[in-house]
N, C-alpha and C positions, 0 to 999 in steps of 0.2 A: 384647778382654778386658772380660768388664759387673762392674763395680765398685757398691757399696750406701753410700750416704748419706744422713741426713733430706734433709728438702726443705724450701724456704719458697716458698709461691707469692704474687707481690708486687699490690698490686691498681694500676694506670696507673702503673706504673715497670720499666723493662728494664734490668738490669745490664749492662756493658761488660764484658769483661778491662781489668786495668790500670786502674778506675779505681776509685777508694776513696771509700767517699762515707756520709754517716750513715741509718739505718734505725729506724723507729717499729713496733711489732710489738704491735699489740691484741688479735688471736685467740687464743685460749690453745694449740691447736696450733701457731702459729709460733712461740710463746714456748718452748713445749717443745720445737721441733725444733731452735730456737736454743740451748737450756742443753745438751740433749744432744748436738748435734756439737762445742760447747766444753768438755764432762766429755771425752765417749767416743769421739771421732772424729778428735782430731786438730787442732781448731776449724776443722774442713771443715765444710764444707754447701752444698748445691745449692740455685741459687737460680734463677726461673723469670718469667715472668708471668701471670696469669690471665686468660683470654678473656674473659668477663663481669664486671663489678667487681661485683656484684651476690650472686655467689655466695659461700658466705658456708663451704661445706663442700666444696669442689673435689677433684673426683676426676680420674681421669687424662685423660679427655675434653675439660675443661675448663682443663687448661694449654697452654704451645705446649712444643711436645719440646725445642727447640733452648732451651739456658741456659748459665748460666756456674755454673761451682770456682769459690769464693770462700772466702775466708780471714776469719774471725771473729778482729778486732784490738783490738777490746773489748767487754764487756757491764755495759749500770749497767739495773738492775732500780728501776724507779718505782712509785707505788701503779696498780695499772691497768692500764700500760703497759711495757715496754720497748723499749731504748734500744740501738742497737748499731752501731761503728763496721765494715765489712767493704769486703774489697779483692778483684774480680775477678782472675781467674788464666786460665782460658781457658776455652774455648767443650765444651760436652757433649751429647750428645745422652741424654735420658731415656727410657726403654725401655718401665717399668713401675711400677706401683706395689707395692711387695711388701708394705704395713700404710698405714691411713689413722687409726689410732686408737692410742692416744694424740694420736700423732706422725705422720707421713708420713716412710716410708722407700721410697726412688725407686731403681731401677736403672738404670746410665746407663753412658756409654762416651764415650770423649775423643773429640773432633774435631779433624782436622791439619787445616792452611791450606792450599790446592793452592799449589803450588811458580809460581812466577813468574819473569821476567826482571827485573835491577834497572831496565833502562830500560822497562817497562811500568808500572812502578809512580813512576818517578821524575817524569814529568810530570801524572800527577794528584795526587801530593802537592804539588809547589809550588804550582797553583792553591788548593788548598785553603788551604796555607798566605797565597795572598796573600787571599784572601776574609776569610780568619781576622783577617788583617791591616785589612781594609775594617771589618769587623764593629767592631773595636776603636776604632779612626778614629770611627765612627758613634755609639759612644757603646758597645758591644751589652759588658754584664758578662756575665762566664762564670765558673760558682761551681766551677774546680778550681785546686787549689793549682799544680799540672804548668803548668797552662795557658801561663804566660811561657817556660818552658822550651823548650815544642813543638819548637824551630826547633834545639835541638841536645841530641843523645843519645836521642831520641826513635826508637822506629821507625816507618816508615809506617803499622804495620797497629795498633800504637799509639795514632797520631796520628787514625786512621780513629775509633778505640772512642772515645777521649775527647771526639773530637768531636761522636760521634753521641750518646754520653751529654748534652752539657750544648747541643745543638740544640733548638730549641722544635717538637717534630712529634707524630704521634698516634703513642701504643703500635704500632699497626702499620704505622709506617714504622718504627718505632725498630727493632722486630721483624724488619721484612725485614732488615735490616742486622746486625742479630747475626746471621741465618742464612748470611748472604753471606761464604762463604770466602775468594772471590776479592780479594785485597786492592786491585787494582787497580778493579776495579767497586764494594766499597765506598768506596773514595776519592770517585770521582767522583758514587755515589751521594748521597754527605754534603753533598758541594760544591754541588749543586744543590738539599738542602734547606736550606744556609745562603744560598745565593742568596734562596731563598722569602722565608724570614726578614725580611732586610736590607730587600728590597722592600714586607712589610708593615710595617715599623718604619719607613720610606723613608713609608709613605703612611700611618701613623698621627702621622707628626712633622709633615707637612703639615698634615692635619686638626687637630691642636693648635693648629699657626702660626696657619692662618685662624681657627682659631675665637677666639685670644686675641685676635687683631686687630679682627673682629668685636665682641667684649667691650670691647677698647680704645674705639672707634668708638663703640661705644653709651655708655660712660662719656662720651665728651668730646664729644656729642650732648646726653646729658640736663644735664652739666654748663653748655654753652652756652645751650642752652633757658632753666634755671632764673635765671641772670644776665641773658637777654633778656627774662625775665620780669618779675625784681625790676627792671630798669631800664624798662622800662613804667611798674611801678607808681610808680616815683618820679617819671616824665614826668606821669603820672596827679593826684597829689598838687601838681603845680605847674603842671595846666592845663593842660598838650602831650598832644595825644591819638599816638599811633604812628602813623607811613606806614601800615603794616597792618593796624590796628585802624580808621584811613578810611576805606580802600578798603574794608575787610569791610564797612563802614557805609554805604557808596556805592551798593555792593551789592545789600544788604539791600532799600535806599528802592525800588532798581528793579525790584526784585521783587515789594514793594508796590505799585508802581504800574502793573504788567503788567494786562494786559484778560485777563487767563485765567479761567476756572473759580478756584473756591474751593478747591476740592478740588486741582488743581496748584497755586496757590500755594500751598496747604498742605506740599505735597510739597517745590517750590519753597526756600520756609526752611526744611526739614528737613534739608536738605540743603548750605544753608548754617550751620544750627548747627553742623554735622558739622565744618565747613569751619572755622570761628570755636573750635573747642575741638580742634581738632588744631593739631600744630605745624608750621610751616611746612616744616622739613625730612621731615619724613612724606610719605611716597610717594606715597597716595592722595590728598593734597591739591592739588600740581599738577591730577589731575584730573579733581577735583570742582571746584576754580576754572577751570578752560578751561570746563567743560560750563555753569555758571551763568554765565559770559560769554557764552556762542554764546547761552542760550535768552536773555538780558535783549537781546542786539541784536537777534531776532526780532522784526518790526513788528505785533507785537499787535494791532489794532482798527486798525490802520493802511488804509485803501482812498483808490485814487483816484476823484477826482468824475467820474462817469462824462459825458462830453462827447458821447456817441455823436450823430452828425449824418450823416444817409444824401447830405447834398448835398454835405459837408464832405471826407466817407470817400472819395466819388467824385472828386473836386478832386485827392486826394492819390494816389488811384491813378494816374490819370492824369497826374499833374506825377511821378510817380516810376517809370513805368513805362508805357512805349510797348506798342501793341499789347495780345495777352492778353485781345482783346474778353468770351471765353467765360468767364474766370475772371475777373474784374471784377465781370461780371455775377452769378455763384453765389457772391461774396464778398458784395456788395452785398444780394445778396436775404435773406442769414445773419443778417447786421447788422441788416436789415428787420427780419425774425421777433425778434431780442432785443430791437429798437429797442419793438416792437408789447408784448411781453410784461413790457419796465421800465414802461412806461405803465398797463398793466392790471394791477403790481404781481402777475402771477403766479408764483406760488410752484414752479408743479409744473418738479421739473427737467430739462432737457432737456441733449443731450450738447453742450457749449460745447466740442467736438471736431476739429476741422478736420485733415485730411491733407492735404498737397501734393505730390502724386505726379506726378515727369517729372524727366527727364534732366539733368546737372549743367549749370549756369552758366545756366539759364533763368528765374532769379531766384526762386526759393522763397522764401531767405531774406529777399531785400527784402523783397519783399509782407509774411512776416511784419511786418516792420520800421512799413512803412507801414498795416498793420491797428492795432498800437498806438497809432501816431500820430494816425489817424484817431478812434479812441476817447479819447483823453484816458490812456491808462494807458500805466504805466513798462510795458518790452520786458526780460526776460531769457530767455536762451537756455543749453542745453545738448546739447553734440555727444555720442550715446551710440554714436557708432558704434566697433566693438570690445569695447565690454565684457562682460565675463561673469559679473561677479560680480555677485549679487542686492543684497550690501551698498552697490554704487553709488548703486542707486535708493532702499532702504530707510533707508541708514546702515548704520555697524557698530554692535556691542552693546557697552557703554561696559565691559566687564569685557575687550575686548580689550587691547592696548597699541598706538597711535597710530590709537585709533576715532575719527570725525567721523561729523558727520549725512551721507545720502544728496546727492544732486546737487541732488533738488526742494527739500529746506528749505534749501539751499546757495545754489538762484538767489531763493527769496522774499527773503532775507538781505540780496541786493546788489542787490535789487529796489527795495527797501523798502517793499512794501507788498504786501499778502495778494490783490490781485487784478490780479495782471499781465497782460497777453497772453504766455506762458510756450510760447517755443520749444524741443520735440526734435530735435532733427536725426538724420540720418543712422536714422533709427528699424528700418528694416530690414536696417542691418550687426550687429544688437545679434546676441550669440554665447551661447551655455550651455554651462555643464559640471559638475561637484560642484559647483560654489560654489551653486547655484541658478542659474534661470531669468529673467533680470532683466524680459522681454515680460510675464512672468507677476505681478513684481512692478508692472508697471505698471498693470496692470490697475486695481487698488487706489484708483491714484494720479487714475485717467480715467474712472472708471465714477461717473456721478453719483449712483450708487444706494450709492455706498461710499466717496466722497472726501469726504464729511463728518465723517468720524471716521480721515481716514489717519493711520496709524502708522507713526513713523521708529523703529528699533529705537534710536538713541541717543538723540533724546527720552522715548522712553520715554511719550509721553501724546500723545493723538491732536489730528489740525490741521485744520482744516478748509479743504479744497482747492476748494470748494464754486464761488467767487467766480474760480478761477482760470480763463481761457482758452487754454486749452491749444491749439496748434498743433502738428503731426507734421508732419515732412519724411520724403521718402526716395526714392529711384531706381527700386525694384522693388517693386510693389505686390505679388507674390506672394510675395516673401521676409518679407512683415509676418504674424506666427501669427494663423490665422482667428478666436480668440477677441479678439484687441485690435484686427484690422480690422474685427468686428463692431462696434465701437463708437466706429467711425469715419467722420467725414463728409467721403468720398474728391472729391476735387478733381483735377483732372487736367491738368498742361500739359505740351502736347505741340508746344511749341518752337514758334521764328520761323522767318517764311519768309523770304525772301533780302530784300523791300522792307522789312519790318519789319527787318530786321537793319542793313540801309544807315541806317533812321532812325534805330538809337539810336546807332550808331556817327557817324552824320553828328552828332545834337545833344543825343551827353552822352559818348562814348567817346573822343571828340578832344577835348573841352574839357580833358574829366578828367585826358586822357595830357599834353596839352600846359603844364598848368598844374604836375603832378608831376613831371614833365621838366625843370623850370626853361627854360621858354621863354616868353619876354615878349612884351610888343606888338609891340617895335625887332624881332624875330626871326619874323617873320610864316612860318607854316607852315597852307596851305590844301591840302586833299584835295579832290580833284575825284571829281563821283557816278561817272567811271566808272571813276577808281581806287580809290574805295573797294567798288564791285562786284567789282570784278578779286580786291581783298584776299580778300572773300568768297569767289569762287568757284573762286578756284585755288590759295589759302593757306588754307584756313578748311574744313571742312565737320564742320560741329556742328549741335545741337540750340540749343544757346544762344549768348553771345557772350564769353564766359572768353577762349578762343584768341583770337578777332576783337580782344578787347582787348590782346591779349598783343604779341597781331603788330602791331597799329600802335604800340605801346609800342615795341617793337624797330625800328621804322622812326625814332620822334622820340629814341631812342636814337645813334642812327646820325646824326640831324642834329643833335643837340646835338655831337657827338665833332668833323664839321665846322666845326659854326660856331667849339669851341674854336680847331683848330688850324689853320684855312685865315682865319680870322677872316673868313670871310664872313657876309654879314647877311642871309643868305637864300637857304634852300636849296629844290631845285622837287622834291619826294615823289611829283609825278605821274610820273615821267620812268620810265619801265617797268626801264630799263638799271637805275638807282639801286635799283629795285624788286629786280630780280634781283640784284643786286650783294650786297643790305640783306640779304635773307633767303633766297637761293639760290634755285636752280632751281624751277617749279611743283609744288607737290605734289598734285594732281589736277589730272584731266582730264575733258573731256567727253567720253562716248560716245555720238554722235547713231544716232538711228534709221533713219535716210536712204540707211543704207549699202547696197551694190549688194548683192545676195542676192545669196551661194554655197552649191555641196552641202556638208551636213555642217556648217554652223552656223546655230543661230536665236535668236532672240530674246527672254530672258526679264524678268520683271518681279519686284521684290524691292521690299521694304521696310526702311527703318530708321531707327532712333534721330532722324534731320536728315529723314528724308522718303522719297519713293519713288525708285527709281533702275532703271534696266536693267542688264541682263546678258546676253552672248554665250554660251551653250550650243554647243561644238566636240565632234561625232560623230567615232572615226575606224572604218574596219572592218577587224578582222585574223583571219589563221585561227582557228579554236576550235571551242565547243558551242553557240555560237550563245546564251551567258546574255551578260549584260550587268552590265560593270563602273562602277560611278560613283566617281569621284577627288574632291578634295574636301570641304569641309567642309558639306555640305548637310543642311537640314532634311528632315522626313518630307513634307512637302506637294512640294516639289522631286524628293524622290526617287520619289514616286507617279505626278506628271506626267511620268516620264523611263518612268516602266514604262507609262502609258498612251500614249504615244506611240512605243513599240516597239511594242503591241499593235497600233497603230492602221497601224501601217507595214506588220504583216506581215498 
């Protein structure tokens, strides 16, 4: 049955049933729709929401259908405005508009609740009610008078309206919920927008907490400042200058007295003003006092007197390092040419570049060692094998958090002095990936047409690498990118042969083992040439003598452990038994060439790493297509000789 009432349509407010709440009415149509359903209606009137708050003359398009019977329980009439107290009653559907002028008079029809079970409804009201409960806990005010009551004489469908009335959500959540008959789905509906709720009130109480904390902090920051202030100045006033104010003064001097350009020290105090009128507890000041520490211990104008002596240089190869005739010599003739051009004071630059390319433990490193010594200049070194980030080589850029200079202003530092003989090592394990190319930042660093003006991204102001003698190591001359082997003066060893190896192990790898071993005079330990050949050729088979050194370590290992606990004063290392005993069975063997020819094996020749070796090639023949199988890890040169010599067969 369609029933006729004015109407009010509310702008961002949804009425419940059941709840009573006060109303402001500015429009002069709601004003009148309100005096006349309180003359002539009964103080009924339909009350709704408006789709758009914006529309200012709403026609029936522009409300939602579903609204609430409400009961007009007072009216006080203001200059302007009115005032009016009204109480939902239940839910209506609005059909049509039958007049929009004066007034708005609406045609509309009751809506029943679908019928329910009490146990479908009974457990989404208690949760609600315990939320209701959390809310309260939390602080959460709720502007209805019922509200304490909820929990007795209330009904569920009730308890659903007044809750979704005084929830904080939009018109159209509030909206779906008046529509929703179902009391049991609006229950649980509501429940989950006062969850919302709680959790932004839950994360706006947080955002308070830290923030007043934050505020606290800074209050009892600036308070401490200003009392460490005024107590300077009274230090000030009787002569005592501050810890703080020294050091900044310490500082200062040394920054004056750096060998830079004008124009960096310029920069230089800039930078400590910054530092001197900030407070100590200030963030950036930490690290702007680390960065003016690192650049004042930088050895400015710092160089050693160059000592260079080609008879000196030779002396020292040779006391440091057996054998290596070839590389001696292209070290020696290097030195020559710089010896010839410090003489002739020429200017034009040439690449002070050196690579030592060959197999591990063949002494690269010495020789570095011993090239500085022989010049008169401090030796630092840096292993970049593995890295991939470009900032190793360059630095990081000081806006990062926990930035330092790159590795090269890192070893000038602990050099101390701007013209080292300056080891890389490992130069062709270096790696890329997004971080950058670090081969590529090296370039920079080794190119003499560009290491006058290098740039570390945490200096920030260019170095001059000019004076530096840079050395490269590395294992694979091919794995070094073609542009940074281009500007390199490749060196090449290519390892000892078995008599060079007996010499240095005879008169520097036994001194060495036996004096780190703790074996003394009383404790005589002598290697005989043909046990230390044996070490070589059937415990050892290297390019260099790393192992060779490792294994007779492990031999005077084994006679120290003797002498402890047999208390003997002298043990005999030649005796083969002890040999096998010390380090287990031979781990190679010789394969001589002498052997009695059979069908179906012959004799191949192979190179490697230690030198050149033989190898047995085993044929067999079985049924098939007559192709040819090879097993095996073989190269293309191997595998070509195996198909010319099937050719050659058939």
């Amino acid at each position: 049955m369609t029933k006729v009432l004015p109407l009010i349509p509310l702008r961002n407010v949804v009425i419940f049933p059941s709840v009573e709440t006060s109303l402001f009415f500015g429009r002069p149509e709601s004003a009148k729709s309100l005096l006349t359903a309180y003359d002539n209606y009964g103080r009924m009137v339909i009350i709704t929401a408006q789709k758009d708050v914006n529309t200012e003359k709403p026609e029936f398009k522009d409300i939602y259908e579903t609204g609430v019977l409400a009961r007009i329980e007072h009216v006080l009439q203001t200059d302007g405005s009115m005032h009016s107290i009204v109480k939902g009653l239940s839910r209506v559907k609005i059909t049509k508009f039958i007049q929009t002028n004066p007034y708005i008079l609406a045609q509309y029809k009751d809506l029943s609740l679908i019928d329910e079970q009490a146990l479908d409804i009974q457990q989404p009201a208690e949760a609600l009610l315990l939320n209701l409960k959390k809310a309260f806990s939390l602080g959460r005010q709720f502007d209805l008078p019922a509200m304490m009551q909820l929990s007795t004489g209330v009904s569920s469908s009730d308890l659903a309206d007044q809750v979704s009335f005084a929830v904080n959500a939009k018109v159209e959540d509030k909206q779906k919920l008046l529509e929703t008959l179902a009391v049991s789905i609006r229950l649980r509906a509501v429940t989950e927008l006062l969850a919302q709720e709680m959790k932004v009130a839950d994360l706006e109480r947080d955002i308070e907490t830290k923030t007043q904390e934050k505020f606290n902090s800074n209050m009892k920051r600036n308070v401490l400042e200003e009392r460490k202030h005024q107590i300077e100045e009274e230090l000030k006033k009787l002569g005592d200058k501050p810890e703080a104010e020294t050091e900044f003064s310490e500082l200062e001097t040394k920054i004056k007295k750096l060998k830079v350009s004008e124009s960096i020290k310029k920069k230089l105090l800039k930078e400590h003003k910054r530092l001197t009128q900030m407070g100590p507890m200030a963030p950036e000041s930490s690290y702007i006092r680390t960065y003016l520490e690192i650049v004042v211990d930088l050895p400015f104008g710092v160089y050693s007197k160059n000592g260079l002596s080609i008879i000196k240089s030779k002396n020292i190869l040779d006391h440091d390092h057996y054998g290596l005739k070839e590389v001696k010599e292209r070290i020696l003739e290097y030195l020559s040419v710089m010896k010839l051009k410090e003489k002739s004071k020429d200017t034009t630059q040439t690449a002070n570049i050196l690579c030592l390319i060959g197999p591990p433990g063949v002494g690269k490193t010495s020789v570095g060692k011993s090239i500085a010594s022989a010049m008169g200049r401090k030796f630092a070194r840096a292993s970049l094998g593995g890295i991939r980030d470009e900032a190793e080589i360059r630095g990081h850029r000081r806006t990062y958090v926990g930035a330092m200079v790159g590795r090269i202003v890192s070893g000038l530092k602990d050099a101390g002095t701007m013209n080292p003989v300056f080891m890389l090592d490992e130069v062709d394990k270096i790696g890329a990936d997004y971080r950058g190319d670090p081969s590529a930042a090296l370039l920079e660093a080794l190119d003499p047409e560009q290491n006058k003006d290098f740039t570390d991204h945490y200096l920030d102001f260019p170095l001059d690498l000019s004076k530096v003698f840079f050395i490269l190591t590395g294992n694979d001359l091919g794995s070094i990118p073609i542009a940074l082997r281009d500007r390199l003066e490749i060196i090449n060893f290519y390892g000892y042969t078995q008599e060079e190896k007996y010499h240095i192990a005879n008169n520097y790898l036994v001194k060495k083992e036996i004096l780190a071993n703790g074996l003394k005079n009383n404790q005589i330990v002598s290697f005989s040439a043909p046990t230390l050949n044996y070490l070589i050729d059937k415990y050892t088979r290297e390019a260099g003598v790393r192992h060779l050194q490792r294994t007779i370590a492990t031999l005077l290992r084994k006679v120290a452990k003797k002498i402890v606990t047999s208390k003997t004063k002298k043990v005999d290392v030649n005796d083969n038994t002890f040999i096998k005993k010390s380090l287990g069975p031979e781990k190679f063997t010789s394969q001589l060439k002498g052997k009695k020819d059979e069908i179906g094996v012959s004799t191949g020749l192979a190179w490697t790493s230690v030198g050149g070796d033989i190898l047995f090639i085993e044929v067999n023949i079985m049924p098939g297509k007559g192709s040819l199988i090879l097993t095996g890890k073989l190269g293309s040169v191997m595998k070509e000789s195996c198909q010319a010599a099937l050719s050659f067969v058939r």
